[in-house]
N, C-alpha and C positions, 0 to 999 in steps of 0.2 A: 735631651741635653745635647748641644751642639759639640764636634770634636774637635778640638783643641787645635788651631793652625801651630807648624811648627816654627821658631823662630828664624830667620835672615842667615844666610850663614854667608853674605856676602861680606868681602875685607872691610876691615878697619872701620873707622864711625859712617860708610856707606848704613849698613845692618840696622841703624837705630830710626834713621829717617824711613826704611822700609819698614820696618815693624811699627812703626806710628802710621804709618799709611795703610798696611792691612788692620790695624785693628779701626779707624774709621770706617773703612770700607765693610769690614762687619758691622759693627755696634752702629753707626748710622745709615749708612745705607744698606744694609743689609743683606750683601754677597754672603753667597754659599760656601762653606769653607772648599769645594772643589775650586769654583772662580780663584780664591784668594789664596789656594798653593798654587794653580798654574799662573798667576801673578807672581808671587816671589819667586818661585824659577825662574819667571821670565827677567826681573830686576835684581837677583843675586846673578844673571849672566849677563848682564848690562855693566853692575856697579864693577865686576872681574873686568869687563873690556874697560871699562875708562880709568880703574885704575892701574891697566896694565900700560896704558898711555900720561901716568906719571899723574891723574889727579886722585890726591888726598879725601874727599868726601864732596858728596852734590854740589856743593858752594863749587868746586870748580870746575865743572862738567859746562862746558861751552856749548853754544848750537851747532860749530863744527863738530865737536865731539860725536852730537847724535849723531849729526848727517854721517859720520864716519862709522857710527856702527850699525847703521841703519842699512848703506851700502853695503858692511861686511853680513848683515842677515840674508841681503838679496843673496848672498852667491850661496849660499846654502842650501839645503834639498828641502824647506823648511814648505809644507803646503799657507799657500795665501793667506788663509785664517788664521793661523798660528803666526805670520807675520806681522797681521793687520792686530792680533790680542797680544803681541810682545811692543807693539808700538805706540796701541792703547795703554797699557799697564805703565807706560814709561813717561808719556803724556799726562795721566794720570795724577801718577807720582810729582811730577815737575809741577803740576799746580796748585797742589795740595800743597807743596815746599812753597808757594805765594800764598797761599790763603794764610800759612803758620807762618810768615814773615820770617820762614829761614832763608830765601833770598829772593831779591827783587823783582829777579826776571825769570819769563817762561823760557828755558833751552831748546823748550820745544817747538815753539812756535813757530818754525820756519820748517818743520818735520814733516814729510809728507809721505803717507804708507801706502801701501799696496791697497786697491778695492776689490775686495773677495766680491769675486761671481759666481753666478750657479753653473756648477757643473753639467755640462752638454749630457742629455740622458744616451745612455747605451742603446741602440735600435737595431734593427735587422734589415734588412730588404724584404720587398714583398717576395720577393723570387727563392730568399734563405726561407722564409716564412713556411713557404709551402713547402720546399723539403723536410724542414721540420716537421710538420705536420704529417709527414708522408712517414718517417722514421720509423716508428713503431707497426708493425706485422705481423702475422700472425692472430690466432683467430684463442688462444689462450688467455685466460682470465687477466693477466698482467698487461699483455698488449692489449686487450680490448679498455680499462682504465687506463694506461698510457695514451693510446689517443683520445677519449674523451676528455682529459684532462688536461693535455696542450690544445687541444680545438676551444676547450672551455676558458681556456686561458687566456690564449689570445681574440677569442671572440667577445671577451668578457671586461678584460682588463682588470681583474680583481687584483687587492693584492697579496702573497702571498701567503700572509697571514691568515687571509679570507677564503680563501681557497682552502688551506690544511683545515680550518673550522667550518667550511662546510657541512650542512648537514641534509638531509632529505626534508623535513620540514621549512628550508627555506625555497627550494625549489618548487618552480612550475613549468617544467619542460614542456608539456602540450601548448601551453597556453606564450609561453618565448619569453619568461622572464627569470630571475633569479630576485631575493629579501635579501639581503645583506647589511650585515650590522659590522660598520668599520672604525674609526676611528672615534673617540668618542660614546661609543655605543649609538652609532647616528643611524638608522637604517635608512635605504636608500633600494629603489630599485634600479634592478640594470637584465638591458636585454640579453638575451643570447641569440644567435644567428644557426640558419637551418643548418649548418654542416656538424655546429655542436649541438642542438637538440638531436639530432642523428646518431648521432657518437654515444653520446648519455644514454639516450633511449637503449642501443644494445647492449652499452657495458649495465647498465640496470636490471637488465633484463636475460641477460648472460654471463657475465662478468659478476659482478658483485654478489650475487648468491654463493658463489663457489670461494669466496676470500670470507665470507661470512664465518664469527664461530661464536659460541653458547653467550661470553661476554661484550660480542660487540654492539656497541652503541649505533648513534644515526646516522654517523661519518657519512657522507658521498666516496670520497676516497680511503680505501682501505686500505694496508699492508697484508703479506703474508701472515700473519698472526692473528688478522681480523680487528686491527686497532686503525683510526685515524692513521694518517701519514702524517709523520713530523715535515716542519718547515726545511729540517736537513736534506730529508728523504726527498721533497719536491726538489730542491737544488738539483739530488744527483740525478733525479729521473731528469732534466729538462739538459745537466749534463752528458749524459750517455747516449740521449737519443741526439744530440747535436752533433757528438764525435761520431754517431752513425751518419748523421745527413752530411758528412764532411766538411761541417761549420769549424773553421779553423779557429777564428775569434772563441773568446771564451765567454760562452754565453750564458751569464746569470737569468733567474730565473723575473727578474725584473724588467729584461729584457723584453720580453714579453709583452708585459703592461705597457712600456715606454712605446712602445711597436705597435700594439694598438691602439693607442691617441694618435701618435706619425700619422698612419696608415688613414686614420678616420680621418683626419683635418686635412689629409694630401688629398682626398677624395671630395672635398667640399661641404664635409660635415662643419657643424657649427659650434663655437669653439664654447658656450656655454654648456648646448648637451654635452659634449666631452667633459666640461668639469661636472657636471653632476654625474656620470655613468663613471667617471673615477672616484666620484667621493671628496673632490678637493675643497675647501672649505673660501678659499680665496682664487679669484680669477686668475691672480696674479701665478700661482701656482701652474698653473694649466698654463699661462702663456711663452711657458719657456717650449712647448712645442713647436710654437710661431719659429723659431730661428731654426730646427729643424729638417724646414720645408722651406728651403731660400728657393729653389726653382720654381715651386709655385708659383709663388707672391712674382716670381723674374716674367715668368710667364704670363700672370692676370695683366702684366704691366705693361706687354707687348702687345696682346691682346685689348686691352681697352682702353688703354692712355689718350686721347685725343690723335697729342703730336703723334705717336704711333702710327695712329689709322689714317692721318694725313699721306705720311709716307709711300702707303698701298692702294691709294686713290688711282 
């Protein structure tokens, strides 16, 4: 049984043409009642701005009107998508008021929203990389999982999720690979590189015996209790050992992953193997690394462009 959207609590007869507009948007097209409450927030704070601008219900909302609240969203702390879904919703609304001939014209048709982009992935340097890496010391159960566990990381690209579900049955350390079952239940293989088969091999072999207890299962990474490591648990390790390497930035644990495609693609790996050794299901996914690496691409440019190589004749 779906729950109940709440009614409109925008002024005066605004409230009735929203409530006809969310429940279309249920009953025929079939929004989720989350979509169709952050819809009427976003159109009970529309119908308050134009009728604080003296108009009485939609019938008198102009296309200055929008343009003027549309400007007053820009100066707000409001992230792009929530711009781009308060402009949609508003849009929406104004054509649906055409389609039930409550009035003639679109207001919004001359309205033009913000285009959400993908947000720039957080990365490291290869030179932060290897501090990190360096971070964890010592020859104790904890530090010896600590470094196999950022080498595996970033050698790996998994995601963190993949990493906390790890288990010994996915693994082939001798052989340089890991099984991984990610998104979907897809499995997919992915290599690992000699500095983390290294790593694993001693924390396996030293290390994990001594975290081991009566009920723990096939985890790779264990806690002091002998249990898997939560997803929390990997944050702070990849935290702690970063404020060791005196990484100022605040560096999540996705960092990592994002660092290992950078790194692979800056080195002239191929941007498909990257999306399979990440799992991504679309290229398109993967090719937000492409802008990542502007020097690159600046450099292949210099390097092989014709008019270029004219220059150095």
């Amino acid at each position: 049984m779906s729950r109940r959207i709440d009614h409109s609590r925008a002024p005066g007869v605004f409230a009735r043409e929203i409530d006809g507009f969310l429940a279309y948007l249920g009953l025929e097209r079939g929004l989720s009642t989350h979509t169709q409450a952050a819809y009427r927030r976003d159109l009970d704070q529309a119908a308050a701005f134009f009728a604080g601008r003296g108009c009485t219900d939609w019938r008198a909302v102009t296309p200055a009107h929008a343009s003027e609240w549309a400007h007053a969203l820009s100066r707000e702390e409001f992230a792009v998508a929530s711009l781009a879904r308060k402009i949609s919703a508003l849009r929406g609304l104004a054509r649906h008021l055409v389609r039930e001939r409550a009035r003639e014209d679109d207001f919004t048709a001359l309205l033009i929203g913000p285009k959400p982009g993908r947000r720039m992935p957080h990365t490291l340097s290869e030179e932060e990389m290897q501090r990190l890496m360096a971070a964890p010391t010592g020859s104790d159960p904890r530090s010896l999982r600590d470094r196999a566990l950022l080498e595996l990381f970033y050698s790996s690209g998994l995601r963190v999720s993949e990493l906390a579900a790890l288990t010994l049955q996915q693994m082939e350390v001798q052989e340089g690979f890991l099984r991984v079952f990610g998104k979907g239940a897809k499995e997919r293989v992915v290599p690992i590189g000699t500095k983390a088969r290294d790593a694993l091999a001693i924390y396996l072999s030293s290390g994990r015996p001594h975290l081991v207890r009566p009920h723990t299962r096939s985890h790779v990474f264990l806690n002091h209790h002998g249990r898997g490591l939560s997803r929390v648990a990997l944050w702070m390790i990849v935290k702690n050992h970063a404020r060791r390497a005196g990484l100022t930035r605040n560096v999540k644990p996705h960092a990592l992953r994002h660092s290992f495609a950078t790194h692979l693609l800056g080195h002239g790996a191929d941007l498909r193997a990257i999306q399979e050794m990440l799992g991504h299901s679309s290229i398109s996914t993967t090719q937000i690394y492409t802008a990542v690496e502007p020097q690159r691409l600046v450099d292949h440019h210099a390097k092989f462009h014709p008019r270029n190589r004219e220059g150095k004749k």
